[in-house]
N, C-alpha and C positions, 0 to 999 in steps of 0.2 A: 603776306603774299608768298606762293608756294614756290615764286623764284628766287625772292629774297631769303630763303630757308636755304635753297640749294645754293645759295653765292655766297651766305656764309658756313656752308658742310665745305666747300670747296675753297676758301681761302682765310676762313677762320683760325685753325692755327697756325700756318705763315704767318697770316697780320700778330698775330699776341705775339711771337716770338720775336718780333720786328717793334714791338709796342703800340700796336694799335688795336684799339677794342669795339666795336658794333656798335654805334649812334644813332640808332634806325628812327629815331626820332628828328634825325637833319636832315633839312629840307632844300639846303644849298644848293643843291646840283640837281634837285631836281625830286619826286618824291617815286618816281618807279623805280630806282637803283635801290644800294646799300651803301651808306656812309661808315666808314671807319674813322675815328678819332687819333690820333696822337700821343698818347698819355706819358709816355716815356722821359725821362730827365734829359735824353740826347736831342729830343727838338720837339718840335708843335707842329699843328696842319691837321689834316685832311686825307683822306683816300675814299673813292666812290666809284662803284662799279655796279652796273647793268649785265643781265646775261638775258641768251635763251636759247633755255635746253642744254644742249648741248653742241652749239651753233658756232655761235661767238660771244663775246665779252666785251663792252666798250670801259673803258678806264680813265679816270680822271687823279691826277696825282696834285695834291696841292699840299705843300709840304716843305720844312728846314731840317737842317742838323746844325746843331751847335758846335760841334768839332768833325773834322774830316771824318768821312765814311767810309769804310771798305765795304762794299755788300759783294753778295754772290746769291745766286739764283739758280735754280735747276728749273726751264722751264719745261713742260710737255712740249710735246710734236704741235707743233701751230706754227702761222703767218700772222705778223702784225705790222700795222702802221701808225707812227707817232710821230705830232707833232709838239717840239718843246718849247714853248715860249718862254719858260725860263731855268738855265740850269746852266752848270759851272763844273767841269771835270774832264776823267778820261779814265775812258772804257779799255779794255787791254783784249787781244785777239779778236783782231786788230790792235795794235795800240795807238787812240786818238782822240784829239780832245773832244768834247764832248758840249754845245756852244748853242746857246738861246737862238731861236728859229728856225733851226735844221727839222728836217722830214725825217725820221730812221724807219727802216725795216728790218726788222727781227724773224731769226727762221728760230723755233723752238724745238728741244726735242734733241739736239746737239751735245757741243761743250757749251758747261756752265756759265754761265753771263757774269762778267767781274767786271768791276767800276770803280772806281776813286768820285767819290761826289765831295765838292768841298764845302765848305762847314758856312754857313748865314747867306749862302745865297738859294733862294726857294725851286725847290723843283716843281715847275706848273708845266703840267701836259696834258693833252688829251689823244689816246689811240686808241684802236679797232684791233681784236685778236680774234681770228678766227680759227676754228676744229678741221680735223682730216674730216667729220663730218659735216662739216662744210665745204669745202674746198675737194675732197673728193670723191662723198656720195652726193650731197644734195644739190651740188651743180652739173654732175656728172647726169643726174636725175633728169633735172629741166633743163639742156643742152646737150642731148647723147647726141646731135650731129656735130657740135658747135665744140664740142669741150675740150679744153686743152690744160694743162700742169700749168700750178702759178707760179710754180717754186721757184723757175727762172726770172718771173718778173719781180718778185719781191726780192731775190737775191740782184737783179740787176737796179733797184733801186736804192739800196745800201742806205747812204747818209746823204743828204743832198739841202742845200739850202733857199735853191727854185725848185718849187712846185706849187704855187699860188692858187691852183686849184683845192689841193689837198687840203691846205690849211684853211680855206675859205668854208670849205667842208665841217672840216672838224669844227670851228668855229660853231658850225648853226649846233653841231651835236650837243655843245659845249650849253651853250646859251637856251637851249630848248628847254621846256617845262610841261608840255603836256602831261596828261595822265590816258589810263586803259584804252582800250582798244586804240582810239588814236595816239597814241605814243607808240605803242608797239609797232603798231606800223610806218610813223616816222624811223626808229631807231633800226626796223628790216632793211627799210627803204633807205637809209642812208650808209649803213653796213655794204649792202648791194653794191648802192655808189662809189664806196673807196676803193672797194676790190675793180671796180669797173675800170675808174682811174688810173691805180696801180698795171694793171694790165695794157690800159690804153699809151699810158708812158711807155712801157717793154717796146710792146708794138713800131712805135713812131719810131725810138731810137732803132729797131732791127732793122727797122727800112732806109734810114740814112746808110751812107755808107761808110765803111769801116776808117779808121786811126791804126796806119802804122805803130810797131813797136818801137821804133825807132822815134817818131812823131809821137809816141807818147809819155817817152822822157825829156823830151825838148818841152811839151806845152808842161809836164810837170816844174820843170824850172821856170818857166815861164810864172805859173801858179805861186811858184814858191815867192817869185821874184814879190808880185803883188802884193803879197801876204805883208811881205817884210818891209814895202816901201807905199802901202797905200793911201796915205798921206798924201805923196807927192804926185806934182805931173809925172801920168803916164803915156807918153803920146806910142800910140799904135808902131811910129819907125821902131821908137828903138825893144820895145817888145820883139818886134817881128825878128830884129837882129840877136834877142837873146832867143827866138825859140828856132832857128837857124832856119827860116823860111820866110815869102810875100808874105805883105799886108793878109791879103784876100786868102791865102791859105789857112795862117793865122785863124781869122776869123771865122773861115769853118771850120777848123778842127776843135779848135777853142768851143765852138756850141758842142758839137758832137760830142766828143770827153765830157765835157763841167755839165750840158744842158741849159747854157744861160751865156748872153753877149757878154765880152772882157768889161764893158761899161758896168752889166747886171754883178758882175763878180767882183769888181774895185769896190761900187756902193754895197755890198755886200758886207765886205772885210771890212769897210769905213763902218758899217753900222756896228758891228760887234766888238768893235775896238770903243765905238762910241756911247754903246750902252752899258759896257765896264765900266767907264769913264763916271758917268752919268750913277752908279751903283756905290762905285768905292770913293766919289769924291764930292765935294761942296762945289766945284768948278760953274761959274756960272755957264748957260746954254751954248752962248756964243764963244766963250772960250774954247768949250768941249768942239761946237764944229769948225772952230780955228784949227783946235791938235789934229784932227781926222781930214783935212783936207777941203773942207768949206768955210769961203770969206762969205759968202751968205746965209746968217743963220736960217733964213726963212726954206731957201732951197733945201739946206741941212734938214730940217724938220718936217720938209716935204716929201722927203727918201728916207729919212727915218721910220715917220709915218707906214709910209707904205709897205718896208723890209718888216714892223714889227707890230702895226695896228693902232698905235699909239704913239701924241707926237712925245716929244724928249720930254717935257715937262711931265707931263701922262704917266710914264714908264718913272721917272724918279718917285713923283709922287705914290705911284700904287707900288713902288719895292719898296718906301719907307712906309708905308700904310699896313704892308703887309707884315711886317714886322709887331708895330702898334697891335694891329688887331690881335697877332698870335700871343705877344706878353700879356695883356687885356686877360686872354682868353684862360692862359694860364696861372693867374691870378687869383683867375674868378675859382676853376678849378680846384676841389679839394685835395 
């Protein structure tokens, strides 16, 4: 396939320098992309990408390191959205961690992208990167009354761990298996979609109304407060009294800033505290939603569920599987 030529002139030597080589015979993710293998001594997995033209690129990262990572990256000028279902580190400019279920947007074309990715736990993601021939001929094209710069939406979407839509998205992109003609135009059609998304978030938030600066080192303490104590009751008084303002202010400046209710943001923190848990320890279920602030496992696994796709057993089971499979795999390998 004459795209599959051109996705590996375009990231073929990257991936070898990086230890991945052209498996165009896997069929995992789907059979219109390009799979990359792993081959390297520093871990195992996967990488698969789709392009077109010179349009956009969707990306599938399924992948370990055996020891801590430092990468660094020079990307081109492009817009991208990822979501991580699983990964473990911290990105630097910005310096932050880096945490299973977050939405990111990437501006490319910048300063080089540096990460700390830590060593056995897998990075599984799937995003959308699109071209300045994207974003601003070929919309520019079909929308000369309508069209507007996305640069501000995807920089005003940064890192975010509510966007339920996005990831519902990426999900089908992820799971899809079509071939010709109709695949193409799924993978158009849902390219379209993210950027739609992306844009339609900007949007919403320009129209609420603005967050003091003052008001937005109060709800950051406020955040931090959460982070640190999300375990415990947090009853709305005494929030309201660390972010020096009412309930009811509170709770709107709180969406407005985060984009998600102080409730959507405790269960948030509880889950990623609780899928570490659930990662680096034998803990059985109901202990694990004892440490994170639920005496019902059932509810625990019902907000799990939801924050990650998969209930707590789910998520243990396929990060010790994914292990299995990849030693298996490198075994087999000569």
């Amino acid at each position: 396939m004459a795209a599959n030529k051109d996705l590996e002139q375009q990231y073929g030597r990257a991936m070898e320098e990086h230890g991945f080589l052209p498996d165009p015979e896997n069929r995992r993710y789907g059979s219109m992309g390009l799979c990359w293998r792993h081959t390297s001594q520093q871990g195992g997995g996967f990488f698969w990408t789709y392009g077109q033209q010179d349009l956009y690129t969707i990306k599938i990262h399924d992948f370990f390191f055996h020891e801590d990572q430092l990468l660094e990256f020079h990307w081109p000028e492009s817009l991208s959205v990822t979501w991580y279902e699983s990964i473990s580190g911290e990105e630097f400019s910005p310096c932050r961690r880096l945490v299973p279920g977050c939405v990111k947007s990437f501006i490319g074309g910048r300063e080089p992208y540096r990460a700390l990715i830590h060593r056995q736990i897998p990075i599984v993601s799937i995003g959308v990167e699109i071209t300045p021939a994207y974003y601003r001929d070929y919309l520019r094209r079909q929308f000369p009354q309508e069209y507007q710069s996305l640069l501000e939406s995807f920089q005003t979407l940064d890192q975010t761990e509510h966007f339920p839509e996005m990831v519902q998205l990426l999900k089908q992109v992820r799971d899809y298996r079509g071939e010709g003609l109709p695949a193409r135009l799924f993978y158009d059609g849902k390219v379209a979609e993210a950027v739609a998304l992306v844009a339609e978030r900007h949007l919403k938030r320009k129209n609420r109304r603005s967050v003091s600066a003052e008001d937005m080192v109060r709800l950051a303490d406020v955040a931090a407060f959460i982070t640190a104590h999300c375990a415990d009751e947090l009853p709305l008084e005494r929030l309201s009294r660390i972010g020096c303002m009412s309930i009811s202010k509170l709770k709107d400046a709180f969406h407005v800033r985060y984009g998600c209710t102080i409730t959507q943001y405790i269960q948030g923190q509880r889950t990623e505290q609780a899928g570490r848990l659930l990662r680096e320890t034998d803990l059985p279920v109901s202990q694990v939603a004892a440490i994170v602030g639920y005496q019902n496992p059932s509810r625990f696994a019902e907000i799990f569920r939801r924050n990650t796709g998969r209930s707590p057993a789910e998520y243990r089971r396929a990060y010790c599987n994914y292990f299995t499979e990849k030693t298996d795999m490198e075994r087999k390998d000569p």
